[in-house]
MDTraj code that builds the backbone (N, CA, C; nanometers):
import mdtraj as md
import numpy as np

residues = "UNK UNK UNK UNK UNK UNK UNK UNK UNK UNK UNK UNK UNK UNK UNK UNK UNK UNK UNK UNK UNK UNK UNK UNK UNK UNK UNK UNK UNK UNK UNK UNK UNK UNK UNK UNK UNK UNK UNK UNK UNK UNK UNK UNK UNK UNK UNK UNK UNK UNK UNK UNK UNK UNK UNK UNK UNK UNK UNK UNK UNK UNK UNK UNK UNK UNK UNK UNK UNK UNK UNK UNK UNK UNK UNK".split()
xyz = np.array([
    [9.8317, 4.0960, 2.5545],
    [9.9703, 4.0588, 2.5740],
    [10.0126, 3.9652, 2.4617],
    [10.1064, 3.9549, 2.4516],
    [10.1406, 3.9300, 2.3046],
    [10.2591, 3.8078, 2.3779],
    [10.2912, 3.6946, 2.3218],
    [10.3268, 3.6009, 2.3210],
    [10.4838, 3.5996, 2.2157],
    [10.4509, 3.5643, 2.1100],
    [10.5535, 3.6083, 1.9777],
    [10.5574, 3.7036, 1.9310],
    [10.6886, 3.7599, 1.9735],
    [10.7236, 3.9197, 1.8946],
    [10.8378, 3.8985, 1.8279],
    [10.8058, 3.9417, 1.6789],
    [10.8635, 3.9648, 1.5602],
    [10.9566, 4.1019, 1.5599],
    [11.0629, 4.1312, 1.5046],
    [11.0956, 4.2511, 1.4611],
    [11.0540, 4.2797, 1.3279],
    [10.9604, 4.3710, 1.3016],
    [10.9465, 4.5104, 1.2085],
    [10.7944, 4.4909, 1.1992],
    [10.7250, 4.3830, 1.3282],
    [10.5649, 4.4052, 1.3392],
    [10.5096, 4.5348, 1.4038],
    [10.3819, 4.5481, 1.3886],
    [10.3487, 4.6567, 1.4420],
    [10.2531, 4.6212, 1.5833],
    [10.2425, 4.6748, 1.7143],
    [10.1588, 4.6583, 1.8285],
    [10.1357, 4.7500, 1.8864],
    [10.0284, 4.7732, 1.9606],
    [9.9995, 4.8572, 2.0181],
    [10.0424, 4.8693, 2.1837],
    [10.0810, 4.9537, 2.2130],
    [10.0796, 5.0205, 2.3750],
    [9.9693, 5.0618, 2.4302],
    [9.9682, 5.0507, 2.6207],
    [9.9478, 5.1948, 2.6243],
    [9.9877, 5.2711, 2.7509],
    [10.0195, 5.4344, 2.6593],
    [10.0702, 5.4803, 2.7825],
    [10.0232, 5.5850, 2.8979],
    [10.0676, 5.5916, 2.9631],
    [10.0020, 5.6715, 3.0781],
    [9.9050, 5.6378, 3.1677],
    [9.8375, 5.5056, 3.0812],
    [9.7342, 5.4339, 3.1416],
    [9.5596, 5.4460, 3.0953],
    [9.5887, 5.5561, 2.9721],
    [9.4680, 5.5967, 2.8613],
    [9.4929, 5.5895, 2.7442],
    [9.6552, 5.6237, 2.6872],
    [9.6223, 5.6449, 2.5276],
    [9.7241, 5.5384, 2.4198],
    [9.6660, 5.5022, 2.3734],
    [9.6817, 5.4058, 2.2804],
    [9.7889, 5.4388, 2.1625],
    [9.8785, 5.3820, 2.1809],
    [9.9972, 5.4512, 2.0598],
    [10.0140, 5.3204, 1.9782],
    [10.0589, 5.3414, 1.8600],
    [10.0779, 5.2237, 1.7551],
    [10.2328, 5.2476, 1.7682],
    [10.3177, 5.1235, 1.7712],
    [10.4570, 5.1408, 1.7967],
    [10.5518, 5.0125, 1.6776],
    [10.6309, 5.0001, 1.6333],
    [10.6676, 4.9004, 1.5374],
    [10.8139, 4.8509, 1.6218],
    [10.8407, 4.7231, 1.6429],
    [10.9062, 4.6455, 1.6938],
    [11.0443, 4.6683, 1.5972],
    [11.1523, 4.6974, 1.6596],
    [11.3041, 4.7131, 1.6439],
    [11.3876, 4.6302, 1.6529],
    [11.3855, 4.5442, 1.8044],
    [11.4758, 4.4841, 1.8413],
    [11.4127, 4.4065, 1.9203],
    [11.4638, 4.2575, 1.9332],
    [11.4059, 4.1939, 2.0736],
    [11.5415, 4.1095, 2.1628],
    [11.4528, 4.1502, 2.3029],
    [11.6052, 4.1266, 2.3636],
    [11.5659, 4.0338, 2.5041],
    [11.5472, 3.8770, 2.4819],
    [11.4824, 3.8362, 2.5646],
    [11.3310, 3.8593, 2.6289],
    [11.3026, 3.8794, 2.7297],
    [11.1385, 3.9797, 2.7628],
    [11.1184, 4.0931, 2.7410],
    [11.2512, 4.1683, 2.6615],
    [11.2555, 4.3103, 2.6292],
    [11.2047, 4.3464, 2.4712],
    [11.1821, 4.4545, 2.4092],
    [11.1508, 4.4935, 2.2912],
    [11.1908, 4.6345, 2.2751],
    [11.2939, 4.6632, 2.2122],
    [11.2989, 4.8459, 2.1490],
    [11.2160, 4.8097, 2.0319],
    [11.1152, 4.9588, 2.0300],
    [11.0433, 4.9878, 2.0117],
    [11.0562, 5.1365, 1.9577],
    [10.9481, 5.1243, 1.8595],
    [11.0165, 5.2888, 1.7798],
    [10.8374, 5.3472, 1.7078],
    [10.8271, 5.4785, 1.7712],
    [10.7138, 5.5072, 1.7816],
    [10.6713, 5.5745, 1.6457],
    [10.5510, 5.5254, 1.6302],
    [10.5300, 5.5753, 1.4425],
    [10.5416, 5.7543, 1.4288],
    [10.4912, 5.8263, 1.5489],
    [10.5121, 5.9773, 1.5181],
    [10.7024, 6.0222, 1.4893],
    [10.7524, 5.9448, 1.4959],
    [10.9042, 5.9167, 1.5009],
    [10.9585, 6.0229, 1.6315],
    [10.8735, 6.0569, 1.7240],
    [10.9657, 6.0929, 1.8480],
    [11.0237, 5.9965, 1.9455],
    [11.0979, 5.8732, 1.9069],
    [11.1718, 5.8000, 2.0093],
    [11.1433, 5.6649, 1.9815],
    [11.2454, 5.6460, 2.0860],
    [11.2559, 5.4780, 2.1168],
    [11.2270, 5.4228, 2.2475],
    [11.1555, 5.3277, 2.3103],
    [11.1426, 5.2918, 2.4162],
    [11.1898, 5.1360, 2.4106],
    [11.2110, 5.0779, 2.5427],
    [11.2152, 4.9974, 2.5541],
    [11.1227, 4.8837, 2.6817],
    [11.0295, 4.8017, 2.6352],
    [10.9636, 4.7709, 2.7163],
    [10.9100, 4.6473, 2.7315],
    [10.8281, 4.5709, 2.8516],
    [10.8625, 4.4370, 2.8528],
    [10.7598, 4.3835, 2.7420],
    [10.7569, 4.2506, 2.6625],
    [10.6562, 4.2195, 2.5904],
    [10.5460, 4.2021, 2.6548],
    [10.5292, 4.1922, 2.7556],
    [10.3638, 4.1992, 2.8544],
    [10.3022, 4.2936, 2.8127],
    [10.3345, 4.3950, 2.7817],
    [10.3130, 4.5460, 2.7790],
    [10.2561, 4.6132, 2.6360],
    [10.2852, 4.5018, 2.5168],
    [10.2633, 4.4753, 2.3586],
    [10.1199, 4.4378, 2.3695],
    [10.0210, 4.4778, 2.2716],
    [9.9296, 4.4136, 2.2492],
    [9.9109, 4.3874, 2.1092],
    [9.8227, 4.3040, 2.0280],
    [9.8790, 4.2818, 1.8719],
    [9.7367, 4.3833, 1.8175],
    [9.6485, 4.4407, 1.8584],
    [9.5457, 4.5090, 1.8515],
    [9.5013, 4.6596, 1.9345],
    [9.4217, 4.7312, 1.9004],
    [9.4004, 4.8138, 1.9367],
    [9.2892, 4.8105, 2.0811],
    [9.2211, 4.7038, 2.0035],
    [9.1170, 4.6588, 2.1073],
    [9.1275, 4.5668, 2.2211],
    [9.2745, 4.4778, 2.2074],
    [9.3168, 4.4124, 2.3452],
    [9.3951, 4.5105, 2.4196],
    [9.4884, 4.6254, 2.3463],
    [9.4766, 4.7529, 2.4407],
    [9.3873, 4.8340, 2.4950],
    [9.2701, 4.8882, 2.4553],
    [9.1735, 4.9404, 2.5065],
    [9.1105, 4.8373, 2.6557],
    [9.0998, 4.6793, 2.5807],
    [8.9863, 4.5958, 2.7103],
    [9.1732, 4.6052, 2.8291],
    [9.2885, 4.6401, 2.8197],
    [9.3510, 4.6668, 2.9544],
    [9.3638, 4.7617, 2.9813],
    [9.2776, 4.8646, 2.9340],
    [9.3027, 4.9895, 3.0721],
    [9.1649, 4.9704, 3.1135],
    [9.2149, 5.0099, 3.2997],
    [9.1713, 4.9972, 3.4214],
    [9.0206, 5.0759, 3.3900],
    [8.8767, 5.0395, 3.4010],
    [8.7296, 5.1375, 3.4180],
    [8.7468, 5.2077, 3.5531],
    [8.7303, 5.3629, 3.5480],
    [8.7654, 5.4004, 3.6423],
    [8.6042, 5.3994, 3.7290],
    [8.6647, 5.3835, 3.8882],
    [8.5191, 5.3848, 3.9834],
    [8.4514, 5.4681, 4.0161],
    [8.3221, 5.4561, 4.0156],
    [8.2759, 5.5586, 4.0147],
    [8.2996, 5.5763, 4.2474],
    [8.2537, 5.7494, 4.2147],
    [8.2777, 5.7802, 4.3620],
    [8.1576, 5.7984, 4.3775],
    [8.1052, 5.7201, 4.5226],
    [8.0196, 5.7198, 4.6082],
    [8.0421, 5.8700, 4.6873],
    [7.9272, 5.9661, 4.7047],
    [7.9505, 6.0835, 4.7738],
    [7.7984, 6.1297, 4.8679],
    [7.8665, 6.0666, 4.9879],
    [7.7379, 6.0651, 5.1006],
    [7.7502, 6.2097, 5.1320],
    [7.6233, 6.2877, 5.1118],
    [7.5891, 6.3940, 5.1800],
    [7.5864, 6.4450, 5.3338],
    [7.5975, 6.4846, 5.3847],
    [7.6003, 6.4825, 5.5508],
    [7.4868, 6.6075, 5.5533],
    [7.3933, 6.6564, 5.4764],
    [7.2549, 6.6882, 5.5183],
    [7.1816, 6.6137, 5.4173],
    [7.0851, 6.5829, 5.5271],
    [6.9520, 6.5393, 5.5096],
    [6.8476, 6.6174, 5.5331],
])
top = md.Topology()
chain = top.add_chain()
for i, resn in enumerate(residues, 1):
    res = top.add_residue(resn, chain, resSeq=i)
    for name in ("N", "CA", "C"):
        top.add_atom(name, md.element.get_by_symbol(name[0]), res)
traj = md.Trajectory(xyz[None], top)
């Protein structure tokens, strides 16, 4: 999570809750940020919580998924 956001820095997302997009800062609008995605399909807008200044403080916040316990019912 990123603290000071600059316009025309670059941070990382992520979306869907797996993939890691590099995005460059547009506009800042209070806790808000437009945001403009380097493949140039769009603009989002989203809270700075959501910014990370690395690839790797995005990666350590997505969720390890659990593993499933699967009790057999024969023995």
């Amino acid at each position: 999570m990123c603290k000071q956001i600059n316009s025309g820095e670059m941070y990382f997302i992520v979306e869907n809750g797996h993939l890691i997009q590099e995005v460059k800062v547009v506009k800042t609008d209070g806790d808000f940020a437009v945001l403009c995605c380097q493949n140039g399909c769009g603009w989002l807008r989203l809270r700075r919580s959501r910014l990370y200044p690395s690839r790797e403080a995005a990666q350590s916040s997505i969720p390890k998924p659990k593993k499933k316990v699967v009790l057999s019912h024969w023995r």
